[in-house]
N, C-alpha and C positions, 0 to 999 in steps of 0.2 A: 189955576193951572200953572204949573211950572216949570218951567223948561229947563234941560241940565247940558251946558253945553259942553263938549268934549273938545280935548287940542287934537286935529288931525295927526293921522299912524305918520309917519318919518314913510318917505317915498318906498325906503329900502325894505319893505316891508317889517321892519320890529327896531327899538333901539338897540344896538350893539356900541361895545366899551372901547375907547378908543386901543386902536394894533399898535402894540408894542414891537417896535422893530429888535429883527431880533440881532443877539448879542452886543443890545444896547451898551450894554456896562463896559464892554471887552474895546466896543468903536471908541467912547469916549478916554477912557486908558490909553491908547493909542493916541488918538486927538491930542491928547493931553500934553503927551512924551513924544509927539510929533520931528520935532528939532532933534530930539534924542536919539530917533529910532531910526533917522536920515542920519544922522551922525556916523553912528554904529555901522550901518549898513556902506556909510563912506571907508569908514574905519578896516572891515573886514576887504572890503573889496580893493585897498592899499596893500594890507598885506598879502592878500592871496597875489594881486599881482607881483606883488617884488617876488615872491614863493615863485610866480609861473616864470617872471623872467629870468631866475635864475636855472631853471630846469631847461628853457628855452637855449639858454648858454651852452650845455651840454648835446647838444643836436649834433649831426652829421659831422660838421667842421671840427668838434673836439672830438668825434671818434677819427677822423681821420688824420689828424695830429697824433693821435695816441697810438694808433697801429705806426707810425711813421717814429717813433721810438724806439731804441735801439737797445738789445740784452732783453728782448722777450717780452717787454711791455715790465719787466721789474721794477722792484723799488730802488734801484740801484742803476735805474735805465738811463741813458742821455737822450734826453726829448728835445724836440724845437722850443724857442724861446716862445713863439704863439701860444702853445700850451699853456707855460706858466701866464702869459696875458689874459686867458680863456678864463683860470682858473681864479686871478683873483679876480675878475669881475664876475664871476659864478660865488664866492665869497664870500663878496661886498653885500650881494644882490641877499645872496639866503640869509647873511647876518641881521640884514636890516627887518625884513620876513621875520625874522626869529625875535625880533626885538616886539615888533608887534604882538605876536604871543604870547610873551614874558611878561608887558606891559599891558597888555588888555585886565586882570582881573583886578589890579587897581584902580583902573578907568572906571570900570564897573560897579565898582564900592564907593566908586567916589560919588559918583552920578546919584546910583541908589541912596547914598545915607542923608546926600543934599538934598533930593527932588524927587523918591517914590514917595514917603511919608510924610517927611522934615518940611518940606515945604508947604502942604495943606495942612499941617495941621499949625504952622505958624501962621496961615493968612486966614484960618475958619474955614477954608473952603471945604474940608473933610464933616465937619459937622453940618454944613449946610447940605451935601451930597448926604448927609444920614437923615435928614429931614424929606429928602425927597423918593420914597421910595426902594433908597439904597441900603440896604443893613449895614451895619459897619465890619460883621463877617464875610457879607460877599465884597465889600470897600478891599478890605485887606488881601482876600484872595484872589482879585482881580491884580491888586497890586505884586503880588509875587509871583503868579504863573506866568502873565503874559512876558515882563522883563527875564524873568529864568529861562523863559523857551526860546525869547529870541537870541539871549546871551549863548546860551548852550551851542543853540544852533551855529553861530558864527562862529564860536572857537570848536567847535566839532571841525566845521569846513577848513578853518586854518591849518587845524592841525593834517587833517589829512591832504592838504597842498602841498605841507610843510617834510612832511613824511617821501610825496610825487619826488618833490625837488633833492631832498637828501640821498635819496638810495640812486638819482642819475646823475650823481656825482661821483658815485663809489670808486670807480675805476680810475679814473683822476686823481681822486686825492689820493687812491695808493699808491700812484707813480711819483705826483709832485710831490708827497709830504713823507715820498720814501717809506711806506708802508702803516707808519704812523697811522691809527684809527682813533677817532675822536675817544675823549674817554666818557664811558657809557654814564658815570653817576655825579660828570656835572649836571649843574645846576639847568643848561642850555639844553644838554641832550637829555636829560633825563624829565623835561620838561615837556618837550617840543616832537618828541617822538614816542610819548607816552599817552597817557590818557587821565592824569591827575589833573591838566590842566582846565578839562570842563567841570570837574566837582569844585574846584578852586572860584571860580564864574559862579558856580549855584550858590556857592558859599557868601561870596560876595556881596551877593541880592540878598541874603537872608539875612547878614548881620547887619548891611546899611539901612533895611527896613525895621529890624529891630533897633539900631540906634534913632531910626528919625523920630516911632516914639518914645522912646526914652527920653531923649535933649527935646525932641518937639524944635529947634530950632536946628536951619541949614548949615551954617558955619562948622559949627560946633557937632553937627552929628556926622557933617562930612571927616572933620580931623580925628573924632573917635572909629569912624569907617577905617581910614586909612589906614591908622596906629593899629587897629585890630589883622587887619588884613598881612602889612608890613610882618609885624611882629608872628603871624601863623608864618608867611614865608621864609623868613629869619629864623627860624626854630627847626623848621623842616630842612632847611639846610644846611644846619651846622648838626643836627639830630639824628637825620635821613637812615646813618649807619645801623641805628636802633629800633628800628622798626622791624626789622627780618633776624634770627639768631645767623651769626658769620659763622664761615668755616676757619678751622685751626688745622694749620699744616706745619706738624713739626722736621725739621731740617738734616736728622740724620741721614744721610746718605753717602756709604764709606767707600762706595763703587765712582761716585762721583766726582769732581773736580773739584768742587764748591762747596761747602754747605748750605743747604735750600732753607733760608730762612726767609725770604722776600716773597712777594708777590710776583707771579709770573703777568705778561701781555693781558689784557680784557680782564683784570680782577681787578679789584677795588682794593688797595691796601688800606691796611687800618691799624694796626701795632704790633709790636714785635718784643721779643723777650728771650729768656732763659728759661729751662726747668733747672728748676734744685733737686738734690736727693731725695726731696719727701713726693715729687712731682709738685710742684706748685711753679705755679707762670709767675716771675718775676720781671721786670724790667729789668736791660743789660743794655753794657754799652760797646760790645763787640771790641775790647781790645784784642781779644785772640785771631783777629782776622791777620793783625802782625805774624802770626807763627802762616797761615797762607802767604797774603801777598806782601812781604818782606820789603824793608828798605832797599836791599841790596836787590833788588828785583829778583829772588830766587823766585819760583812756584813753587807754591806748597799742596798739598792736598788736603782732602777732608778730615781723613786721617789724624794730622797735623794740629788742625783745629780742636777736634774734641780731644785731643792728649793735651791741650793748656786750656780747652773750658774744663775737662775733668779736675786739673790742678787748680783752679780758681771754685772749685767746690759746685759747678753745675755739671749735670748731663747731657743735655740737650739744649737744641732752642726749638723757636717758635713763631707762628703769626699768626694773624688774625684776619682774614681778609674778606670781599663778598666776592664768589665768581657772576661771571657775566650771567650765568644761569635765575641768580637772584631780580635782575630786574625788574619781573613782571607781577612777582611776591613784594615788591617794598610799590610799587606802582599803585596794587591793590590795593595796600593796606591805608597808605598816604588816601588814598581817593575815599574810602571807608571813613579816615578819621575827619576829610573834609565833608563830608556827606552827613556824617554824625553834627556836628558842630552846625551845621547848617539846618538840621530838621530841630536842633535843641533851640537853634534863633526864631527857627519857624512856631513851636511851640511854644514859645515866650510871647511874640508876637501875639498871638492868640490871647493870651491870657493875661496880656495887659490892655489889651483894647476890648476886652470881655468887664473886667475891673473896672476901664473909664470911663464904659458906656452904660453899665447897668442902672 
């Protein structure tokens, strides 16, 4: 006779496989970038405050400075001296704000190209995490969404702090800076009051992660992050005007005082010229502006003008300018071409850690 002896059932009645906590992969990414993501979070919450104290500045005490200015609250008003003291620590306060903005998507590229990829895959930890469990598809997209969303996320919030503090300034700066309005397609405001600067952040995350496996090493994939990042900034800036077709305003006008060949208030100038008799925009260098405003200080008129550009063999002139209208068209397209650039890092990305790992 034989006996078969069995292992007693598990209390719980059946065996069951150990619970995966869930969004295991996402806790440890965070873990991981812990010091980073406390950084970050110090980082925004810097800048939003300079942004809130400088909105702060603009409270009660600088409206009632401002109504206490004299000729209407004009750009030509004499105001109290407190004012202008109001105004440069309102200033000081949004410059520094603004700088934070400016500098965040470098910070970003820098961190990324060192320490989402560069890092693990210099110390094996990345393959030891593909042994356990981890695919190197879900390794990599853990690595890019979590850093992008929180990136996003705080330069989202900056900019709209950033936005709070500029427009409770308005009324100020058109008294103290005499009417003067920032001009719309620096580098500062066309940054910081826009919205290019969260696709700039995605951008960021996706080339630093495509450089870290490229080089595989931190050094060296943080200085190609950089260089990559710098050099899109440096392009769009000196470029920016090329992104939207400008408008051409030619300068005849024989009713006038002037000849209107310049850009008016809130345009964006950008070049100026001559037509020739066949119509063609040439470059000119306005000596005819002598037959208006004369040495002998006569005034001339427009008139005047086009009787010596005629004799000099042109008809008219010309420019080439962006109106204030164009903003939110060169915005789009900038954010489009960083988004582009960023999904092509993205899709690289894939396809080189698909090729290492197979």
């Amino acid at each position: 006779m034989t006996t078969t002896l069995t292992p007693p059932a598990p209390s719980g009645g059946g065996a069951t496989a150990p619970a995966k906590a869930p969004g295991g992969l996402a806790r440890t990414v965070l873990r991981l970038h812990r010091w980073a993501l406390w950084l970050w979070i110090a980082y925004v919450a810097l800048g939003a405050g300079l942004l809130l104290a400088a909105w702060a500045t603009m409270g009660d005490d600088a409206r009632v400075l401002l109504a206490a200015c004299e000729a209407g609250n004009g750009p030509s008003s004499r105001c109290p001296k407190e004012l202008e003291d109001v105004w440069t620590a309102y200033d000081l306060l949004l410059r520094l704000g603004l700088y934070t903005i400016l500098a965040a998507p470098f910070l970003v590229g820098a961190w990324a190209s060192a320490s989402l990829t560069a890092r693990e895959l210099e110390t094996g930890t990345a393959h030891l995490a593909w042994t356990q469990s981890v695919s190197p598809t879900r390794w990599l997209t853990a690595k890019l969404a979590l850093p992008a969303a929180v990136a996003a996320a705080g330069m989202a919030l900056l900019l709209a702090v950033h936005r709070i503090a500029h427009t409770a300034g308005a009324d100020v700066r058109h008294v103290v800076r005499y009417g003067a309005s920032p001009r719309w397609w620096g580098e500062d405001f066309f940054t910081a009051m826009g919205i290019v600067a969260v696709p700039r952040v995605l951008c960021a995350v996706a080339v630093g992660v495509l450089a870290g496996l490229l080089l595989k090493r931190s050094l060296a994939s943080l200085g190609a992050g950089l260089l990559v990042m710098a050099a899109g900034a440096l392009k769009f800036s000196v470029g920016r005007h090329q992104l939207w077709p400008t408008e051409v305003r030619h300068g005849y006008t024989p009713d006038g005082p002037l000849p209107h060949w310049y850009a008016s208030a809130g345009e964006w100038p950008l070049d100026s010229g001559a037509v020739t008799g066949s119509g063609r925009h040439v470059p000119y260098d306005y000596d005819c502006l002598d037959a208006v405003i004369g040495d002998d200080g006569r005034p001339g008129t427009a008139r005047d003008f086009y009787a010596c550009l005629e004799d000099s063999g042109y008809t008219d002139v010309w420019a080439s300018y962006h109106p204030e209208s164009h903003f939110w068209p060169l915005q789009l397209v900038e954010s489009g071409i960083w988004l582009a650039v960023a999904v092509v890092a993205v899709i690289l990305s894939y396809r080189i850690l698909r090729l290492r790992t197979a």
